[in-house]
N, C-alpha and C positions, 0 to 999 in steps of 0.2 A: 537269808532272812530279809524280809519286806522292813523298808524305812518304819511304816506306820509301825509295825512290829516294835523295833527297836528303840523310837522314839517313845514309843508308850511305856515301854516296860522301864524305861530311864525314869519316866515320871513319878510312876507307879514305885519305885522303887527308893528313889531318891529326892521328891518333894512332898514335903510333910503335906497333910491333908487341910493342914489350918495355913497355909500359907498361900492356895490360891482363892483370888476375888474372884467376881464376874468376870473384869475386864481382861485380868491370866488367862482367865480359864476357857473365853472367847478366844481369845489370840490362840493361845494352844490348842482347841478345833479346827482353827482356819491352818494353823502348820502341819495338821495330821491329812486335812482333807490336799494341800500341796504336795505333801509327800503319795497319799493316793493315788495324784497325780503321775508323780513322777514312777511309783513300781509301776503305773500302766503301761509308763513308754517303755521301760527297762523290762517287761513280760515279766514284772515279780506275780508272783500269784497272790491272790487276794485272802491274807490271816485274820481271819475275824477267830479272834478267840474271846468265848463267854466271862472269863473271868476281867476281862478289859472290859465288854462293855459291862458288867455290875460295878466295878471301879468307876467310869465314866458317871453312868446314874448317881452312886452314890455322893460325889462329887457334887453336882446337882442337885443333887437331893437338899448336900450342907449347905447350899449358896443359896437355894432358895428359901430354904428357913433364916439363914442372916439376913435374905432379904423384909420376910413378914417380919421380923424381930424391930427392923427399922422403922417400915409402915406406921 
């Protein structure tokens, strides 16, 4: 199983959806795109599964309405 795989599904499964900010939820982009990194050197194959990215959006989706909320 690919890091980005595993690290997401840890997310996804295990941090509530009200508990990341922008500044989480940035940081945790930038360690999925490192680990990216890292199954390219290791020839992991590349798991893009659709249910992650509507997780991801929806995510986004919340932050960006906290953000107008603040506006």
């Amino acid at each position: 199983m690919c890091m980005v795989s595993m690290i997401h599904d840890y997310a996804r499964e295990r941090v509530p959806m009200d508990v990341w900010t922008p500044a989480s939820f940035e940081q945790f982009k930038q360690i999925l795109d490192k680990l990216a990194a890292l199954d390219a050197k290791l020839s992991q194959p590349e798991c893009e599964d659709p249910a992650k990215a509507a997780w991801m959006r929806e995510v986004e989706a919340r932050l960006a309405a906290l953000e107008d909320k603040i506006i």
